[in-house]
py3Dmol code that shows the C-alpha trace and the ligand (Angstrom):
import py3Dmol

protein = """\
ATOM      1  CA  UNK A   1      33.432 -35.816  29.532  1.00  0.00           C
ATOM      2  CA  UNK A   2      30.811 -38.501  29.247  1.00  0.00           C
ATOM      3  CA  UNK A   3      27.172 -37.644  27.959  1.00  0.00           C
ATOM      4  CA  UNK A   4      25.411 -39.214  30.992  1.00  0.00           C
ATOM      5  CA  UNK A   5      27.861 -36.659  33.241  1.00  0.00           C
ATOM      6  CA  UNK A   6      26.868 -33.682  30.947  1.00  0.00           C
ATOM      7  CA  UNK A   7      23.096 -34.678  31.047  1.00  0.00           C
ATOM      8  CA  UNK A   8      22.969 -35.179  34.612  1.00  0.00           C
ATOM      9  CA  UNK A   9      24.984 -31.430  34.612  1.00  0.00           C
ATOM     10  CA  UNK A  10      22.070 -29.872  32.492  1.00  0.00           C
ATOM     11  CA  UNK A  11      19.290 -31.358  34.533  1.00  0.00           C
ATOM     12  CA  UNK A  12      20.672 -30.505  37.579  1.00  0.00           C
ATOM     13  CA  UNK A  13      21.564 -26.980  36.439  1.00  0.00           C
ATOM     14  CA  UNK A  14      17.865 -27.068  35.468  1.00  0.00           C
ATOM     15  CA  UNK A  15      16.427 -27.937  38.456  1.00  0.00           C
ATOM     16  CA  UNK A  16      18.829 -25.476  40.174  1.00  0.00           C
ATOM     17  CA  UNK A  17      17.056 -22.513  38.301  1.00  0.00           C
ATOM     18  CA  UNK A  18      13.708 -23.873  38.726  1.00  0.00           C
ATOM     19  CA  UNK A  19      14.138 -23.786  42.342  1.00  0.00           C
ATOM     20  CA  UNK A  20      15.614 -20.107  42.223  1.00  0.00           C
ATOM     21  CA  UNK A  21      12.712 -19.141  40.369  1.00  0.00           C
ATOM     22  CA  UNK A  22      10.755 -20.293  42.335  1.00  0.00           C
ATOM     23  CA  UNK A  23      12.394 -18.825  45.628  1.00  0.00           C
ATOM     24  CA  UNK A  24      12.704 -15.490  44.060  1.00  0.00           C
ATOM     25  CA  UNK A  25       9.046 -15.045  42.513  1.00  0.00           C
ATOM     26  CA  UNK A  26       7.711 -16.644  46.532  1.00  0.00           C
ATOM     27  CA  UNK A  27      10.188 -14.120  48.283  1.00  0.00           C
ATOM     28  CA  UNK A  28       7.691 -10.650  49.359  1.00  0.00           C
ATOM     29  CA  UNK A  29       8.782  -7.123  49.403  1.00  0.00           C
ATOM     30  CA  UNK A  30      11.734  -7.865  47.138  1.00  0.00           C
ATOM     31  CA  UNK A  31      12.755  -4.542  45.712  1.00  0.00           C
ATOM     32  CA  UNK A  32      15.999  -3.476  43.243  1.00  0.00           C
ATOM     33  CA  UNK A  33      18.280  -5.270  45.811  1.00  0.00           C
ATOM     34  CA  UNK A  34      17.114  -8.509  45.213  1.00  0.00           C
ATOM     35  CA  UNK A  35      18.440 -10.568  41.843  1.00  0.00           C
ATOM     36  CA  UNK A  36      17.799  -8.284  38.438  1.00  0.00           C
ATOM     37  CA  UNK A  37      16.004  -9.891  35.416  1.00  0.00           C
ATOM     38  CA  UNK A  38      18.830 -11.071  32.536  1.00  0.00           C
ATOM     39  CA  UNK A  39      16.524  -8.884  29.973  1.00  0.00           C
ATOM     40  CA  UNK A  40      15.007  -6.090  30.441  1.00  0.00           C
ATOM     41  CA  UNK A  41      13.551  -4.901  27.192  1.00  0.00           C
ATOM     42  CA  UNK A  42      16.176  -2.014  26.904  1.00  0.00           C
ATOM     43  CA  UNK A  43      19.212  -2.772  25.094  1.00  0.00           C
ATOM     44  CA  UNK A  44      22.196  -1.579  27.286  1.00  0.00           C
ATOM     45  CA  UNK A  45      23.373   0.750  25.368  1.00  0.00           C
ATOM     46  CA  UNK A  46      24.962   4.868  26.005  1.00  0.00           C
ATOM     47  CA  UNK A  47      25.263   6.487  29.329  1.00  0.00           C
ATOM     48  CA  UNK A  48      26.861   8.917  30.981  1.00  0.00           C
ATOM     49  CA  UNK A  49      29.445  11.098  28.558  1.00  0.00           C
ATOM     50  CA  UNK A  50      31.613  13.409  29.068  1.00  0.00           C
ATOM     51  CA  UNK A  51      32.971  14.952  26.670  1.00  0.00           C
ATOM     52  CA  UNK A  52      33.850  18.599  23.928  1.00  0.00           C
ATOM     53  CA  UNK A  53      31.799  20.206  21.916  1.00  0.00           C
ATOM     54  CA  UNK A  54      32.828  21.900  18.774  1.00  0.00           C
ATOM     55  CA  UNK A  55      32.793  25.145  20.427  1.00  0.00           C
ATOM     56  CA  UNK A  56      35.395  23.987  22.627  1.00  0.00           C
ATOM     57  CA  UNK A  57      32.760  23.344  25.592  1.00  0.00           C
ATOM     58  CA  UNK A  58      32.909  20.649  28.219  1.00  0.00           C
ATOM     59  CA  UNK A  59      29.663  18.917  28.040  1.00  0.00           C
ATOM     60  CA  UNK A  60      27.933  15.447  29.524  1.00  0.00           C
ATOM     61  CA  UNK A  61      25.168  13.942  29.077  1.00  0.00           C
ATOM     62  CA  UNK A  62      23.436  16.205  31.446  1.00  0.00           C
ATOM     63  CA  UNK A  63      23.642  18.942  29.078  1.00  0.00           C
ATOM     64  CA  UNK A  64      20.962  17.135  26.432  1.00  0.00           C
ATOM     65  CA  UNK A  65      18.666  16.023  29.051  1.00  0.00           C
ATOM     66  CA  UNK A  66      15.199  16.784  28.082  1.00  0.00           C
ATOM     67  CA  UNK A  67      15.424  16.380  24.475  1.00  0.00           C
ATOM     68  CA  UNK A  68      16.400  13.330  22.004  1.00  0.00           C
ATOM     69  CA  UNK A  69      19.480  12.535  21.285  1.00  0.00           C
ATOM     70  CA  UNK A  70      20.368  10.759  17.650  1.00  0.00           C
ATOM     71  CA  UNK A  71      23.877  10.101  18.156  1.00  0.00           C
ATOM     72  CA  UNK A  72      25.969   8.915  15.101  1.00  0.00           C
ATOM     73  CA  UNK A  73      29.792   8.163  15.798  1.00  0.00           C
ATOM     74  CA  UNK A  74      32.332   8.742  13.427  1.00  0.00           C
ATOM     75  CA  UNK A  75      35.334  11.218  11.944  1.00  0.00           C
ATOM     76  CA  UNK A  76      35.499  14.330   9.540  1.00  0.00           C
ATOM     77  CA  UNK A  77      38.029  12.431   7.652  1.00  0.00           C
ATOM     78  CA  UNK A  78      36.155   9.780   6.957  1.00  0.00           C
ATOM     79  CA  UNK A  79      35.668   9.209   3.078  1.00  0.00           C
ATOM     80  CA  UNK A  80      31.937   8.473   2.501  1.00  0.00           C
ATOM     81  CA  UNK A  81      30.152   6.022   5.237  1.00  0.00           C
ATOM     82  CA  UNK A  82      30.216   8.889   7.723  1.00  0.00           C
ATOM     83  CA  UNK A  83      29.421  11.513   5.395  1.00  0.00           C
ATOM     84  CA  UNK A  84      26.769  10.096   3.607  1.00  0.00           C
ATOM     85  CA  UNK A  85      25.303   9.120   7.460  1.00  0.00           C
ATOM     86  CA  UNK A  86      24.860  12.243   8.364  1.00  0.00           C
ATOM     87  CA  UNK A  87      23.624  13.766   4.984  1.00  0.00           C
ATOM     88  CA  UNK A  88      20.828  10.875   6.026  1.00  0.00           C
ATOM     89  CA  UNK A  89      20.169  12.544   9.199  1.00  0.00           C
ATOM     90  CA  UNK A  90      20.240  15.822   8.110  1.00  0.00           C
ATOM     91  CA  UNK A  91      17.595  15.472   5.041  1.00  0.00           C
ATOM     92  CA  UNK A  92      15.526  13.286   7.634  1.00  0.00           C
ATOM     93  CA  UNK A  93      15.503  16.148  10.126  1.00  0.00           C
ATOM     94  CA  UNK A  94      14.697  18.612   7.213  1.00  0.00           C
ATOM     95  CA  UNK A  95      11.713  16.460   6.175  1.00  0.00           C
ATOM     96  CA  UNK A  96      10.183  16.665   9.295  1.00  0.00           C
ATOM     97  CA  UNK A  97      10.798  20.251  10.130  1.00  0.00           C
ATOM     98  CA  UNK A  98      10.092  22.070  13.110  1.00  0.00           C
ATOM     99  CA  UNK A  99       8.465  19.343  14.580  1.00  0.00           C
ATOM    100  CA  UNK A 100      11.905  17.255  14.828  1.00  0.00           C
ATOM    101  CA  UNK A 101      13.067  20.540  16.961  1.00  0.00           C
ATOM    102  CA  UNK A 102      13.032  17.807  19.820  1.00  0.00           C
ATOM    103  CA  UNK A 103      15.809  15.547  18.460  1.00  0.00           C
ATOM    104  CA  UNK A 104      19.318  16.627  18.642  1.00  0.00           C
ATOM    105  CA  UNK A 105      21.754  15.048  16.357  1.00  0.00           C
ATOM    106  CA  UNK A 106      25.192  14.373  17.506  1.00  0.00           C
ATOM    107  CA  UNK A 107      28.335  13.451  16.086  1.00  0.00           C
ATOM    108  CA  UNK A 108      30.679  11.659  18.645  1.00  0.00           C
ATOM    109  CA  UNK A 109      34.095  10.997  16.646  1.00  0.00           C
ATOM    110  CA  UNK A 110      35.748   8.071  17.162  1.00  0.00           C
ATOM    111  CA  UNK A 111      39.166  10.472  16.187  1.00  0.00           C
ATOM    112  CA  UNK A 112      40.280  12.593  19.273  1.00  0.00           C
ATOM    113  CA  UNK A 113      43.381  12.632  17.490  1.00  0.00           C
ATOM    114  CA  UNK A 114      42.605  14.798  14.256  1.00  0.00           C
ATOM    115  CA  UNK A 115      39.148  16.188  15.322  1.00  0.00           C
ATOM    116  CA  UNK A 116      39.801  18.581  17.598  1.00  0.00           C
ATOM    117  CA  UNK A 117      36.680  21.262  18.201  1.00  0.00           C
ATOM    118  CA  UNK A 118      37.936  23.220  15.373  1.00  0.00           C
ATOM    119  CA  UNK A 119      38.114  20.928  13.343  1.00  0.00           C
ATOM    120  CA  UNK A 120      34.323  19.315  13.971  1.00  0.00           C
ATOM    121  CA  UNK A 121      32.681  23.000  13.782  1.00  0.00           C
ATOM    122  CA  UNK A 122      34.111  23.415  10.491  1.00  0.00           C
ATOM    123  CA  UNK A 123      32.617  19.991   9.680  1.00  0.00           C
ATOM    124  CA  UNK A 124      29.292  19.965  11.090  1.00  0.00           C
ATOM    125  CA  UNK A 125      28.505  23.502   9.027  1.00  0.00           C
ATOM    126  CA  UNK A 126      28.206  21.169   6.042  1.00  0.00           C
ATOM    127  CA  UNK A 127      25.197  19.666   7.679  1.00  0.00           C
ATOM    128  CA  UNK A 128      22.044  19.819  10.237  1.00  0.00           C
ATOM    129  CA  UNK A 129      22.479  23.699  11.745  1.00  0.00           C
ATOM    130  CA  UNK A 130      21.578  21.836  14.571  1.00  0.00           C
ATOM    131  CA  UNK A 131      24.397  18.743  14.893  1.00  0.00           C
ATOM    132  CA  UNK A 132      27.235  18.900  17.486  1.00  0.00           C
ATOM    133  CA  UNK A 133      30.283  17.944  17.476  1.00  0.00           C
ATOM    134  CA  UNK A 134      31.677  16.073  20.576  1.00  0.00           C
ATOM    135  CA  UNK A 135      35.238  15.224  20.860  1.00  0.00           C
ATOM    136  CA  UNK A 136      37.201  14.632  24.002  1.00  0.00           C
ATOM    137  CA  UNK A 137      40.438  13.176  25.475  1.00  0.00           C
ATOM    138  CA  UNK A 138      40.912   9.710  23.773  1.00  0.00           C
ATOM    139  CA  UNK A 139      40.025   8.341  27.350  1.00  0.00           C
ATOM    140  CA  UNK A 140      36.492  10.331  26.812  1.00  0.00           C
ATOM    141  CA  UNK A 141      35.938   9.192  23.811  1.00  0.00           C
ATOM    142  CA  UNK A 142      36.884   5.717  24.421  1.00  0.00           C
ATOM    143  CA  UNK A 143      34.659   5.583  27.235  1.00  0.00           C
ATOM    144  CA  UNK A 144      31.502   7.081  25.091  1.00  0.00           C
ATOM    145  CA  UNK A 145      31.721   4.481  22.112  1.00  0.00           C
ATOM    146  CA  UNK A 146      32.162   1.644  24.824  1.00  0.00           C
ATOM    147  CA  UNK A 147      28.942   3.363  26.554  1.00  0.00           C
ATOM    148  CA  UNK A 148      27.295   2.998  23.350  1.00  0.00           C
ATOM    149  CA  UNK A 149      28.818  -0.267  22.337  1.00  0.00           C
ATOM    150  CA  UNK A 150      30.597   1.117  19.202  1.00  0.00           C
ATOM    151  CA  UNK A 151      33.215  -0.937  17.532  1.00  0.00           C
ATOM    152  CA  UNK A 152      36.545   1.601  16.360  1.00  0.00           C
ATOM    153  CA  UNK A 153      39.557   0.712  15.358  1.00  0.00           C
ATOM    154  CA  UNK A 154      42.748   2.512  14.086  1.00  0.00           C
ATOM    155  CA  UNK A 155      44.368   0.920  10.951  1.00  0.00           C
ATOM    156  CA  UNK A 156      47.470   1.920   8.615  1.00  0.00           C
ATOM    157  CA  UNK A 157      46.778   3.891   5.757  1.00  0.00           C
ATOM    158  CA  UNK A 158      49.111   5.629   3.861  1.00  0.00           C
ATOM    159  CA  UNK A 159      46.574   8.317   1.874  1.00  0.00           C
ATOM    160  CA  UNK A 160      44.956   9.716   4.626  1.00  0.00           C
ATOM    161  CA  UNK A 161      46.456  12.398   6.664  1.00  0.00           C
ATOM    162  CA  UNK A 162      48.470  10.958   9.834  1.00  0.00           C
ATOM    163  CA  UNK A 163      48.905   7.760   7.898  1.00  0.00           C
ATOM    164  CA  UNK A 164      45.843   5.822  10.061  1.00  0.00           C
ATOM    165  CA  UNK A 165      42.124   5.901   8.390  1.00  0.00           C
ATOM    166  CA  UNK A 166      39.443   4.616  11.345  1.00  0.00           C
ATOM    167  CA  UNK A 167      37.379   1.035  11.635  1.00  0.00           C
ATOM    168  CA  UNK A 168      33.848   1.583  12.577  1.00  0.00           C
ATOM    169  CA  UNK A 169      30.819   0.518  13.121  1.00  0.00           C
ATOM    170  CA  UNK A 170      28.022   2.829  11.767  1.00  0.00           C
ATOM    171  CA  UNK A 171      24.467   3.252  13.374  1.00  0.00           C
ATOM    172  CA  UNK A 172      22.352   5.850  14.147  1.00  0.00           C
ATOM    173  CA  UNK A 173      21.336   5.915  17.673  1.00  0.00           C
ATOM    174  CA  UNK A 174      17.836   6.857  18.997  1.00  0.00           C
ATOM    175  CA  UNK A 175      17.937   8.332  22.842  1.00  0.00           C
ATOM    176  CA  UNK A 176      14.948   9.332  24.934  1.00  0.00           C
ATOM    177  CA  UNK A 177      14.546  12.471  26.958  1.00  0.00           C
ATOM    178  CA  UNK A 178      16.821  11.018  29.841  1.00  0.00           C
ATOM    179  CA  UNK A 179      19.379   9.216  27.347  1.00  0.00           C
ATOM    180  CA  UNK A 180      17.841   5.916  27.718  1.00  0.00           C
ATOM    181  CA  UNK A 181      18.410   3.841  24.410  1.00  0.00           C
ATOM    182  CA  UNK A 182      15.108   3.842  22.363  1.00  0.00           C
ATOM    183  CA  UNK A 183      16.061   2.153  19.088  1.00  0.00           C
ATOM    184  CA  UNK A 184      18.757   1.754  16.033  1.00  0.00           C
ATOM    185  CA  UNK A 185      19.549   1.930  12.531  1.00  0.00           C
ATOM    186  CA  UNK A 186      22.129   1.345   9.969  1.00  0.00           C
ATOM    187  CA  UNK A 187      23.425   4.676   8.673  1.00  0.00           C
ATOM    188  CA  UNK A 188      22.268   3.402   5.376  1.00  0.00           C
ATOM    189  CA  UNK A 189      18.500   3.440   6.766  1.00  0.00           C
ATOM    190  CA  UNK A 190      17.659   6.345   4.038  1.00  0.00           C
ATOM    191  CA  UNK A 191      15.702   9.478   4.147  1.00  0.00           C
ATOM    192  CA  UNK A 192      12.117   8.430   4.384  1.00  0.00           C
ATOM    193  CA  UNK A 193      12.665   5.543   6.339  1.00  0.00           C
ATOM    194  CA  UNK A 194      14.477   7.039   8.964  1.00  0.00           C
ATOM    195  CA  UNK A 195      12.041  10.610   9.054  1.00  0.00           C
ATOM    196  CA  UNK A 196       9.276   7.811   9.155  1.00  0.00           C
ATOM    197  CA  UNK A 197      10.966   6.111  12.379  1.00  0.00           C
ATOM    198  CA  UNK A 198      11.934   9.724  14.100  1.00  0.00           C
ATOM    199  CA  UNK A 199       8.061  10.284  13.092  1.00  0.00           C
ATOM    200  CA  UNK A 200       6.720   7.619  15.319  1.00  0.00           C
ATOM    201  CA  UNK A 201       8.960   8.512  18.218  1.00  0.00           C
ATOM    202  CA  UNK A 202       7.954  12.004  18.676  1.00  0.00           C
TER     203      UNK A 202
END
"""
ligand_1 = """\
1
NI
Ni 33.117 6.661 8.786
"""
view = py3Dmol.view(width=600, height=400)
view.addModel(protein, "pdb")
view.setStyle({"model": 0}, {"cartoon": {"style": "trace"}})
view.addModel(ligand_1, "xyz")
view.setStyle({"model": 1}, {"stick": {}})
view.zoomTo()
view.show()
């Protein structure tokens, strides 16, 4: 393609918005069924759930309406990065006491296959009294961490049970009242920083 083709492209593309612009903002009374803003401010991330608890419960995102959600994905068999994640969460919650009452943390695995309900209330005794465990068909669970835009992946590995260990990505997710995003951070955010965060948000 020739530059004076793609410059005429841009300009015209260019002028083309202008004029939309312009025809939106001069158009009265135009309410949600008109064109949406590209941004919002809100990140687009979780949604409705549904999904198991680890009491073998059916639950959606219904069920945790009215309080915050700090939702952590991951898997019991996970060697360290999930462990030491939640440890995070749990001393954070500690350190704040009753007052963090308000904020319910949540594991979500990202391993139908291996953490069945059993196996997540056994696992979530070793931290918060207050964390569940949600599990689910791998269609569930699939459809949570794409909610929540969570990167998993299955991969060969001959020393952990099944012979597959589990990609993932690894933040901690902030949810208001009505499980609208609120913010994020790394699972390595650490103790104080995160209690300081959780601080400002309740
Ligand atoms: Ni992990």
């Amino acid at each position: 393609m020739r530059w004076p083709l793609v410059v005429a492209m841009v300009v015209g593309l260019l002028a083309g918005s202008v004029i939309a612009l312009i025809v939106v903002s001069g158009t009265p009374g135009r309410e949600a069924s008109g064109p949406q803003p590209l941004t919002t401010g809100k990140a687009l991330i979780g949604g409705p759930f549904s999904l198991v608890d680890h009491k073998g419960r059916s639950v959606t995102n219904k069920d945790f309406a009215g309080r915050k959600m700090l939702v952590f994905f991951g898997f019991t068999s996970c060697p360290d990065v999930c462990p030491s994640g939640l440890q995070v969460i749990s001393a954070a919650l500690d350190k704040l006491g009753p007052k963090a009452e308000t904020i319910t943390p949540v594991l979500i695995t990202v391993d139908p296959g291996r953490d069945t309900p059993a196996v997540l209330a056994e696992y979530v005794k070793s931290f918060h009294p207050r964390l569940v465990g949600l599990t689910g068909s791998e269609e569930q669970v699939q459809a949570a961490a794409k909610a929540y835009r969570v990167y998993a992946k299955k991969v060969p590995d001959d020393k952990s049970p099944g012979g597959y260990t589990i990609e993932h990505s690894a933040y901690l997710y902030l949810m208001d009242e009505s499980g609208g995003f609120l913010t994020h951070f790394p699972s390595t955010v650490g103790v104080d920083r995160l209690a300081q965060e959780l601080a400002k948000a309740l």
